[in-house]
N, C-alpha and C positions, 0 to 999 in steps of 0.2 A: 261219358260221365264227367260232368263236372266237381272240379279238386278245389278246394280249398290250403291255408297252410295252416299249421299244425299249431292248436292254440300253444301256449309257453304254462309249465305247469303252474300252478297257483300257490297261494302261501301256505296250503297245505299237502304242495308236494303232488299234486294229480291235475290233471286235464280238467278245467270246468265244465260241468255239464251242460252248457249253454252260454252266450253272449252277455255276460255280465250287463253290458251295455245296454242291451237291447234285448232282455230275456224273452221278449214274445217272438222274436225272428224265428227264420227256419233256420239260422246256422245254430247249431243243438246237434249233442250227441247222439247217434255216432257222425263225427266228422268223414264225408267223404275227402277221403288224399290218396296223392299218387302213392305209389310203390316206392319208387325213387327217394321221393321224400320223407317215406316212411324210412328207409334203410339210414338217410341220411339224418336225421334225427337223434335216432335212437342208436348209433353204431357209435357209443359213446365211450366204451371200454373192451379189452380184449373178451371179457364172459358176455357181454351184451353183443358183441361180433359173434361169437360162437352160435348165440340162440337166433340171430338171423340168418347165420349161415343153414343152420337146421329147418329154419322158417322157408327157407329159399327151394331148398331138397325138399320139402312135405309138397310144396306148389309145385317143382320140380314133378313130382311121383303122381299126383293130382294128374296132372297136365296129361303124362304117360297113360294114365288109363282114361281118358277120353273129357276128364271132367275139366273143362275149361271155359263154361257161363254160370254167372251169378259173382256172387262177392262174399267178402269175409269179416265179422267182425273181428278186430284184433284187443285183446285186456290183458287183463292179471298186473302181476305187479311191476311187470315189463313196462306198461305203462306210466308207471309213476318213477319220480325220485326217492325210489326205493334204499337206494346209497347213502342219503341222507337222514330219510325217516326212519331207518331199522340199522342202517350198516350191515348192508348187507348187500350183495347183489342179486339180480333175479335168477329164479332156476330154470323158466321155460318162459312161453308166451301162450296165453288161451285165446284159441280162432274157433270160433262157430264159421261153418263152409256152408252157405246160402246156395245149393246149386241146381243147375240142374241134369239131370241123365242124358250121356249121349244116344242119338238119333238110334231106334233098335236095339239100347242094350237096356237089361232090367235088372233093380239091386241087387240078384245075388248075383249078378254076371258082373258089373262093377266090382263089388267086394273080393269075386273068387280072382279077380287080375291082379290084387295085391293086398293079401288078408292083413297084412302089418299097418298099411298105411288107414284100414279101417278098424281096427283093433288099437282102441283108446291107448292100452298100458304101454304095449308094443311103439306107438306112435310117439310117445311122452319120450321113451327111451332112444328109439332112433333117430329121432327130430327136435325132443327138448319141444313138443309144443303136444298141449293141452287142447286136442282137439273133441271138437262134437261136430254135426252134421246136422242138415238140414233140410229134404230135398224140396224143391221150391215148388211141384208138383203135386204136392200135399195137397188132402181136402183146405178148403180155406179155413174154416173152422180151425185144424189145427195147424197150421199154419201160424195166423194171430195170435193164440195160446201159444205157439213157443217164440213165434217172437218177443210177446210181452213179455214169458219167461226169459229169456235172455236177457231183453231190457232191465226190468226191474233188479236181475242178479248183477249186472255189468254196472250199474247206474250209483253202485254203492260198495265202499270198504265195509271189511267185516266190522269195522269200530264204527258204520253206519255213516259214513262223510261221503256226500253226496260227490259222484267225479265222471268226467267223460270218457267213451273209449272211440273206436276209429274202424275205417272200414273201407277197404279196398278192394280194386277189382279181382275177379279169379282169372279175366283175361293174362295169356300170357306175352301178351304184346312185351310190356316193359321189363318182363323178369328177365332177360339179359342186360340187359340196362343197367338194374339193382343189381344183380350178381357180379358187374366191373363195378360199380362203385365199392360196393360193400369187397373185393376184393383191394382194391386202390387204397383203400382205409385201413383196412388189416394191413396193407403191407409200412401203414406209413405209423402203425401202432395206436390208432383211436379214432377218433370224428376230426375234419380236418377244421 
């Protein structure tokens, strides 16, 4: 998969939804980036290390029951300069899981491996992330419908300001990789 970096948020504090420059291009939300990059961006405060620490353990737990193709969209307000705009920091991160089921195993045999990690409230609590699912197997019909649905919810603040979000892979090639950075930055107290 090819990665891009990570547009710099705009004067209103979020990701543009598109190439300012060049709004008819494919580079448009969601921006495919690495993991790496991802950690390294956004690992800007010790609560924002927290919620990728949690991000890290969900794909962690992911990984463990077999789900390890497809990709993730990443938002909420994780993504923006939240700090700035509210004062406040973020509470979690929202990742829709684009995946798909491993070879002979079927949803409830997935779910029944680790009912926390698929159990929304549960997930929010353990991991600080705002997960939903999405299995890439789907009739296509619904499929498109939720992707559009994601799109269209992800594509906007609640005060309607148009903003980008981001999307990486579920391979776990690079998540040791992200988990020494994101630990190297924690120990050195923020993004370096």
């Amino acid at each position: 998969m090819s990665t891009i970096s990570i547009p710099a948020w705009n004067a209103q504090g979020v990701l543009s939804p598109l190439d300012v420059l060049n709004p008819t291009s494919a580079t448009r939300s969601p921006y495919r980036v690495s993991l790496t990059d991802f950690i390294l961006r956004f690992s800007a405060s010790p609560e924002r290390n927290a919620i990728l620490d949690g991000f890290l353990r969900f794909r962690a737990a992911l990984h463990g029951a077999g789900v390890v193709a497809g990709f993730q969209w990443l938002d909420g307000s994780f993504l923006e300069d939240i700090e700035t705009m509210e004062s406040r920091s973020p509470n979690d991160i929202d990742v829709v899981t684009f995946y798909h089921l491993p070879v002979g195993v079927t949803q409830a045999a997935l779910i029944s491996k680790d009912p926390v990690l698929f159990d929304l409230g549960q997930a929010k609590l353990t991991f600080r992330v705002d997960s939903y699912f999405q299995d890439l197997a789907a009739a296509s019909e619904h499929l498109v419908r939720s992707s559009a649905y994601w799109y269209s919810v992800w594509s906007h603040r609640r005060n309607l300001a148009w903003k980008g979000y981001l999307e990486v892979a579920l391979d776990p090639t690079n998540d040791a990789a992200a988990r020494a950075l994101l630990i190297s930055i924690s120990a050195t107290g923020g993004a370096p």
